[in-house]
C-alpha positions in Angstrom: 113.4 179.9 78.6 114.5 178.5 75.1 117.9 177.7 76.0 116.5 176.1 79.5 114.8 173.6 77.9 117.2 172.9 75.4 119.9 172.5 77.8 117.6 170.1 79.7 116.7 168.0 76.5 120.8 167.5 76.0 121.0 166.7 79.4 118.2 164.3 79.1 119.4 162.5 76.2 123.1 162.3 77.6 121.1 160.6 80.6 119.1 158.0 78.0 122.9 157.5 76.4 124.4 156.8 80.0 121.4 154.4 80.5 121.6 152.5 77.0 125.5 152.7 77.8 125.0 150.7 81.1 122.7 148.0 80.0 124.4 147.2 77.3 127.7 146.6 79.4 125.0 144.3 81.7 124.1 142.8 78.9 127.7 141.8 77.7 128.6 140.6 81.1 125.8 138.4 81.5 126.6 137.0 77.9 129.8 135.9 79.4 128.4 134.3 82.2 125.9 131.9 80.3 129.0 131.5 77.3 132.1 130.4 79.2 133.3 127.5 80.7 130.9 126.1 83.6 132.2 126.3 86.9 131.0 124.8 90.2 128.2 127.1 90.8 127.6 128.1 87.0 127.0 125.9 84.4 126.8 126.9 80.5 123.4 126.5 79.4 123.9 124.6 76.0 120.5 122.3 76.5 118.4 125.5 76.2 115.6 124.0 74.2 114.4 127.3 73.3 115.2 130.9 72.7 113.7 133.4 75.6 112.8 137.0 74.8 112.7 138.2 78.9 110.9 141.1 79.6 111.6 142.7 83.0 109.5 145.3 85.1 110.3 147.7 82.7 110.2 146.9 79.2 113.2 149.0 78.0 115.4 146.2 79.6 114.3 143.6 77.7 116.3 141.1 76.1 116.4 137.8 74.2 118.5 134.7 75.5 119.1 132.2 72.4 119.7 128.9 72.6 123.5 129.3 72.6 123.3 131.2 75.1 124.3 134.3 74.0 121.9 137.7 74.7 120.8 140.3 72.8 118.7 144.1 73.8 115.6 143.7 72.7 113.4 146.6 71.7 110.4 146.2 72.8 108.1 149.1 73.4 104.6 150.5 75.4 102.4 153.2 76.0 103.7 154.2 79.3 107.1 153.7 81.0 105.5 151.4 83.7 103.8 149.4 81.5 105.2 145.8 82.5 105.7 146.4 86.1 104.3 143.6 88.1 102.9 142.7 85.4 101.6 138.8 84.7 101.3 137.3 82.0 100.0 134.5 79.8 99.7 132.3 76.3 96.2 132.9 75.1 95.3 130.9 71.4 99.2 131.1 70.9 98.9 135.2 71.5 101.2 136.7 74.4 99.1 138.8 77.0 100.3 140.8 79.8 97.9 141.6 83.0 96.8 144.2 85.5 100.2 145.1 87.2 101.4 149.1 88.5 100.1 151.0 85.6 96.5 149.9 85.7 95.9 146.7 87.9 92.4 145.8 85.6 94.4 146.2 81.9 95.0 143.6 79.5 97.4 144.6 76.8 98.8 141.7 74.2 102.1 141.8 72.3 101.6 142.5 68.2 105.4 142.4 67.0 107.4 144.2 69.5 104.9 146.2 70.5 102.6 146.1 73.7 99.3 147.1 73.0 96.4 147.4 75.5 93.0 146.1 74.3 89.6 147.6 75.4 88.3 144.7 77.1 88.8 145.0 81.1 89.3 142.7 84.1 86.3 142.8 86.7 88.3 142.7 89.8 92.0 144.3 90.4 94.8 142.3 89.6 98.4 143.3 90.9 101.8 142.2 91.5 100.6 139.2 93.7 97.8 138.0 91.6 98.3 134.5 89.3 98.1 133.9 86.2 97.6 130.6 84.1 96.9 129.2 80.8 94.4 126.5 80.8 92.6 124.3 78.0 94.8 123.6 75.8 95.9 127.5 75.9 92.7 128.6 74.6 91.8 130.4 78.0 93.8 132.2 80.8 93.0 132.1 84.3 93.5 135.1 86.4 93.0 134.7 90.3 93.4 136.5 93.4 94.5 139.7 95.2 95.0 141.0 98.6 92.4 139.2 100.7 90.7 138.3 97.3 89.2 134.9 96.7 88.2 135.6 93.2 89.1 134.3 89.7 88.7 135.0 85.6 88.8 133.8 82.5 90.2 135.6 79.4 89.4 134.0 76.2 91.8 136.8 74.3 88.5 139.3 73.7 86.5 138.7 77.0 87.5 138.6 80.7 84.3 136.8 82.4 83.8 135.6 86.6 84.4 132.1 87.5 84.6 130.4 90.7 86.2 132.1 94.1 88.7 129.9 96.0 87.6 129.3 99.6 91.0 130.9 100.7 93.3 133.6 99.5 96.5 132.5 97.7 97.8 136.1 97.3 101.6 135.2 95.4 100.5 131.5 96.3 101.1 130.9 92.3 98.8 128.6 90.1 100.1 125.7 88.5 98.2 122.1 86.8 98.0 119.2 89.1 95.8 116.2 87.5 94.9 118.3 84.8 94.0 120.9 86.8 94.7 124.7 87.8 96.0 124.4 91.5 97.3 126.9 93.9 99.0 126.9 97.3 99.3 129.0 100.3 99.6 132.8 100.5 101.4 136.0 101.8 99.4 138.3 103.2 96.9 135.6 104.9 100.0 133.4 106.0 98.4 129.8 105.7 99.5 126.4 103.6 95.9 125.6 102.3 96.1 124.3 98.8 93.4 123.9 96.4 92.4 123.1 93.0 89.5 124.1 90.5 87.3 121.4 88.6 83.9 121.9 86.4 82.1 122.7 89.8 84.3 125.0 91.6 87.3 125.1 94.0 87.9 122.0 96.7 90.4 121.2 99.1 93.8 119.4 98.7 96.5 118.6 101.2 98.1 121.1 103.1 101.4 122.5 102.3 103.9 121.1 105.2 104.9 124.8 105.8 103.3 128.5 105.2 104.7 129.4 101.9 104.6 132.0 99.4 106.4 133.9 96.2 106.9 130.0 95.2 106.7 128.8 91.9 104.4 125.8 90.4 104.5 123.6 87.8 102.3 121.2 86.7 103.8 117.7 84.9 102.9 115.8 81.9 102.1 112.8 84.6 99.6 114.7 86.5 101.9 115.5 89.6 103.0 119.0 90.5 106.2 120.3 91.7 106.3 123.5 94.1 110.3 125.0 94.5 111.9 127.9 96.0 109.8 130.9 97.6 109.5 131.9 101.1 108.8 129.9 104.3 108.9 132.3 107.7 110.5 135.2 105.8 113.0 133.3 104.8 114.3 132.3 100.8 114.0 128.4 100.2 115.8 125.9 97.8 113.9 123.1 98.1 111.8 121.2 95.3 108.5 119.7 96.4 106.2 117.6 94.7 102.4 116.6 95.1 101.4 113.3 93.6 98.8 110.8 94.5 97.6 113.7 97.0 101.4 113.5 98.8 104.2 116.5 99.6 107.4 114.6 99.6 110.3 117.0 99.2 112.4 115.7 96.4 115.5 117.8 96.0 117.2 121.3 96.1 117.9 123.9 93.6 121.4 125.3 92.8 120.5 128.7 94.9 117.3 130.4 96.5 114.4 131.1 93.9 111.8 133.5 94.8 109.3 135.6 92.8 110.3 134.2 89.5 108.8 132.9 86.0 109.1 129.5 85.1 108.6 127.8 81.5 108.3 123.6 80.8 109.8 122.4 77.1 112.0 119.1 76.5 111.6 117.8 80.1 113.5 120.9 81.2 111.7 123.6 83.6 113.8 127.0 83.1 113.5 129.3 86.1 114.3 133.3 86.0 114.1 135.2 88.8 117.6 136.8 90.1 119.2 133.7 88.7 118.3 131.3 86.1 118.4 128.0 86.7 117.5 124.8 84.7 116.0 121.4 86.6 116.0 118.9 84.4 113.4 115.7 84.4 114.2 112.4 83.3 111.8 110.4 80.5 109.3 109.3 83.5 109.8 113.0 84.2 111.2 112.1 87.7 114.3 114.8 89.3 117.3 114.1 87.3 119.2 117.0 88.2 119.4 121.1 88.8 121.7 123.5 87.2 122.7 127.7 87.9 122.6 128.7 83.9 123.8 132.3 85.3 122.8 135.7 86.3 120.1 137.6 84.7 121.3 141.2 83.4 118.4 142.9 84.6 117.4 140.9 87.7 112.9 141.5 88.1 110.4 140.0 90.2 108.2 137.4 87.9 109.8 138.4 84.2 107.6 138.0 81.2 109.1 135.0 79.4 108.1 134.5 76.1 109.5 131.6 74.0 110.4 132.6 70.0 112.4 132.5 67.1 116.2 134.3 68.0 115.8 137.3 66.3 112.9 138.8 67.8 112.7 142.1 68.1 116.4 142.6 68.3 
């Protein structure tokens, strides 16, 4: 019985070798993607404003993109193997925080160092993979709504997760983004519809309707109060177009390089960096109107909504 198991720990860690042996070859070809020369379809990605540590459904696979372009492993490390899957996440008073997701859908676990470490405070409702996530005033809070056929909606002030208004509809994977200066959300998987909405002081009211039922499409919010909705799904198919509400009007304003669904996004330096199964880059002119949209490359470790977390570029590597 000895020998068995120490003939199954060497096979183990020749498994764990094989594993670290793979993704670091991943790694190195996806280096070479976002380092050589741009082609048509691939452009280098030399305007990075910042350097990304990218953490996938499962943390081992985590890595950090630097400005140049150039990735790194990064170790990053949790309690349980499925710590980070579907996962969201947020910036809470500067702090990194990871919600809900596979391994427990009410958690809330923050990042000290390169470390995930859950915290004892709980979420009220369940929050999974389709569930939103966003930072709000100033980044002192985090707002946490939805589920399947669930209306509801959090706060997490980075000790205490406490109720706030429902929605009047479900935007399960309908994505929450800033739209006059405030959280917004539109459409929905499981319920099919293109309501959108947005939350004031006194609750949730109506805006227009998304021209199409959408979902797994991601939101951001600009510095001139409009909003711009891209990629996601629209009758089960992936979409490339980039949409944006201002002065309570959809007007569809351009296309990305390639289809973008279930991704992370992140604003800095009038540049909105999308990861998903590509990254891509859309850049915004000084009046912050579509200047132009570039494929930065493949990600090694492709992962539904990616925990992006910008930092300095040795982190954790």
């Amino acid at each position: 019985k000895l020998n068995l198991k120490l003939e199954l720990k060497e096979e183990e860690i020749r498994g764990l070798k094989l594993e670290n042996g793979k993704l670091r070859r991943q790694l190195e070809d996806a280096s070479a993607i976002c380092t050589t020369e741009p082609t048509e379809t691939e452009t280098s990605n030399e305007r990075l404003s910042v350097n990304f540590l990218v953490i996938p459904e499962y943390y081992d696979s985590s890595y950090l993109i630097k400005k140049d372009g150039s990735i790194s492993a990064a170790t990053i490390s949790a309690t349980t193997d499925r710590f980070t899957k579907n996962v969201k996440h947020a910036l809470v008073k500067g702090r990194l925080f990871i919600f809900g997701g596979s391994s427990d859908s009410k958690k809330i676990a923050r990042l000290d160092g390169c470390r995930f470490n859950e915290l004892s405070a709980r979420f009220n409702k369940y929050r999974g993979l389709g569930s939103e996530t966003l930072s709000i005033d100033s980044g002192s809070l985090a707002l946490i709504c939805f589920e399947v056929r669930d209306k509801s909606c959090e706060t997490f002030d980075g000790t205490t997760a406490a109720m706030t208004f429902s929605a009047t509809w479900t935007h399960y994977h309908g994505g929450l983004g800033m739209y006059r200066n405030h959280p917004a959300t539109v459409g929905c998987y499981n319920a099919r519809h293109k309501k959108a909405e947005t939350l004031s002081s006194t609750g949730w009211s109506a805006l227009p309707d998304f021209p199409e039922r959408i979902n797994s499409h991601s939101i951001v919010g600009l510095d001139n109060e409009s909003m711009l909705l891209f990629g996601g799904y629209i009758s089960g198919e992936p979409q490339t177009g980039i949409w944006q509400l201002k002065n309570d009007q959809w007007n569809k304003i351009g296309e990305l390089a390639t289809s973008a669904t279930a991704g992370s996004v992140f604003y800095s330096g009038r540049s909105i960096y999308y990861f998903g199964y590509s990254i891509q880059r859309i850049d915004l002119n000084a009046k912050e109107e579509l200047e132009k949209v570039e494929l930065i490359g493949k990600l090694p470790k492709s992962s539904s909504y990616p925990v992006l977390f910008a930092t300095t570029p040795d982190y954790c590597v």
